[in-house]
C-alpha positions in Angstrom: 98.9 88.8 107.6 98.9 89.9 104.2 99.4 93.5 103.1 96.9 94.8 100.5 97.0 93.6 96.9 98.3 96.6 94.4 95.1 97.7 92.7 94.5 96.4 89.1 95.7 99.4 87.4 99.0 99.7 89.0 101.2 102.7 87.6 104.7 102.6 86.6 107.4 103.1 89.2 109.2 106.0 89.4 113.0 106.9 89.3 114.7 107.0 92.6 114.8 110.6 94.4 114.2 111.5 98.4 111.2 112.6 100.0 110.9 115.8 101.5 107.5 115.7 103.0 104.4 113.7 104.1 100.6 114.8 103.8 98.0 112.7 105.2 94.9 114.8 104.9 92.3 112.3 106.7 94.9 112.6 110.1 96.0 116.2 109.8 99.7 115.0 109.0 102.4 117.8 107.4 105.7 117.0 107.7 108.8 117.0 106.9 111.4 114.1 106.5 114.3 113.1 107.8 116.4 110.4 106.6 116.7 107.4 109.4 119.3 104.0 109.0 119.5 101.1 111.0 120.5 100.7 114.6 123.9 98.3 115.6 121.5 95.7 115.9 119.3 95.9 112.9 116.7 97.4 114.1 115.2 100.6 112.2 116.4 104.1 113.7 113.7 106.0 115.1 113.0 109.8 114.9 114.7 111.6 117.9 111.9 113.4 119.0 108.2 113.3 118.1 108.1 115.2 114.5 109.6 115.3 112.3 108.9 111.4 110.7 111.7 110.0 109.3 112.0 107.5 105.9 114.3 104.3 106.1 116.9 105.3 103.4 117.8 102.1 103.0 114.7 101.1 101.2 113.4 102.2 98.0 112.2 106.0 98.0 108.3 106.9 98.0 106.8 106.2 94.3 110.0 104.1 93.3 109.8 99.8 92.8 109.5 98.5 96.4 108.4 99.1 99.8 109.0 102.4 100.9 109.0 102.9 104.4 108.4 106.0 106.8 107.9 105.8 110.7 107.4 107.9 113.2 106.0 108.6 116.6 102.4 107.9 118.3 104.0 110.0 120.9 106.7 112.0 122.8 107.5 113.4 126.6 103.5 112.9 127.2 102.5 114.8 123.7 100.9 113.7 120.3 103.7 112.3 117.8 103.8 112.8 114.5 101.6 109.4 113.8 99.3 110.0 117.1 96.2 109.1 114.4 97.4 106.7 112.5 96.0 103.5 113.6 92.9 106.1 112.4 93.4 105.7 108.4 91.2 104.0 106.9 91.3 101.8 103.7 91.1 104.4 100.7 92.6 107.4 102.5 95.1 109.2 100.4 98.9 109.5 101.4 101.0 112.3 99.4 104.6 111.9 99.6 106.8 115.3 97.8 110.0 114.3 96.4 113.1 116.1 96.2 113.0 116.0 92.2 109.7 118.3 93.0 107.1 115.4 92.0 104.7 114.1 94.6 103.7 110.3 95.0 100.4 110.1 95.7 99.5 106.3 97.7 95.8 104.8 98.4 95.8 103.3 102.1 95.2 99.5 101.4 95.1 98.3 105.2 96.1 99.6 108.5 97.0 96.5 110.7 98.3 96.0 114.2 101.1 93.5 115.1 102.7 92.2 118.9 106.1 93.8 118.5 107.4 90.1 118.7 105.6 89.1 116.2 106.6 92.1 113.5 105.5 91.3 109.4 108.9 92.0 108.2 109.1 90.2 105.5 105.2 91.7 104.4 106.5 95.1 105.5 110.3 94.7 103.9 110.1 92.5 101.5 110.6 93.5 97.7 107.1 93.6 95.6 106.5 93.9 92.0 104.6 97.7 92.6 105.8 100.9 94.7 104.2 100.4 97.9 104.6 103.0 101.0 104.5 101.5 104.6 104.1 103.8 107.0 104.9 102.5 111.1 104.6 103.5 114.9 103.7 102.2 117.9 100.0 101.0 119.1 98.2 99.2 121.7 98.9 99.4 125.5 101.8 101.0 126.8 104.2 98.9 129.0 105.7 101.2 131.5 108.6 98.2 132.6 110.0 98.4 129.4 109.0 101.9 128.6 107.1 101.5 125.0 103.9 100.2 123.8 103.3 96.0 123.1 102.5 96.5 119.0 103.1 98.2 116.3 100.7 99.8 114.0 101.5 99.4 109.9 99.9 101.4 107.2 100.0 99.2 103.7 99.8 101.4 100.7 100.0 101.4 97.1 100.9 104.2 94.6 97.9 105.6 93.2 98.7 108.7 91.3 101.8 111.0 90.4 101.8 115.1 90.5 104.7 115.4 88.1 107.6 118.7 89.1 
């Protein structure tokens, strides 16, 4: 379970500043952020309702050194989330993500892989690398209506591919 390699001509990080928005042409995505924590048991916070998506601000922001991270929902009260196409993307689709500082990180999907929720990557999805990488999450596979979610998760591995300077 390994996320993508960074392609060969992997750009220089950029400085730290908060996303705003995310554009995923290939799925129809346009939204806004909002900034999500951790839950009292470690666990990442989830969006409270199904848009916007939300960025962990706990890890590196889009386009800086690290693993970015962005989740949001597949779906909410019987409607399409925010991420209801994700498991869609394909390796090459492009991910813009604006910045606050009014640049835009532009990412290359790498893979889009689905994991048993007990069996979560976190160390491929958390874990620092040597690039600035964007992971994007939500739910997948069958839905278990005891517990009330779905069985996996769905992860979107990216890499920075381009900057639109502010």
């Amino acid at each position: 379970m390994q996320p993508s390699a960074p392609p060969a001509d992997v750009l220089v990080p950029l400085s730290t500043s908060a996303p705003v928005r995310l554009r995923i042409p290939a799925i129809g995505v346009d939204s806004a952020l909002m900034g999500l924590g951790l839950q009292a048991d470690g666990a990442l916070e989830v969006p409270p309702e199904g848009f916007p998506a939300g960025w962990y601000t706990g890890a590196p922001t889009p386009g800086a050194l690290g693993p970015a991270i962005i989740a949001g929902h597949v779906d909410w009260a019987g409607s399409p989330g925010v991420f209801f196409s994700l498991r869609d993307l394909v390796p090459g689709d492009d991910i813009t993500v604006e910045r606050e500082d009014g640049s835009a990180a532009r990412f290359r999907v790498g893979s889009v892989q689905q994991f048993p929720k007990d069996e979560f990557p976190t160390d491929a999805v958390y874990a620092d690398i040597d690039h600035a990488g964007l992971r994007l999450i939500t739910c997948g596979g069958s839905f278990d209506r005891d517990a009330r979610s779905y069985r996996d998760n769905i992860v979107v591995f990216a890499d920075l591919a381009g900057v639109d300077p502010s």
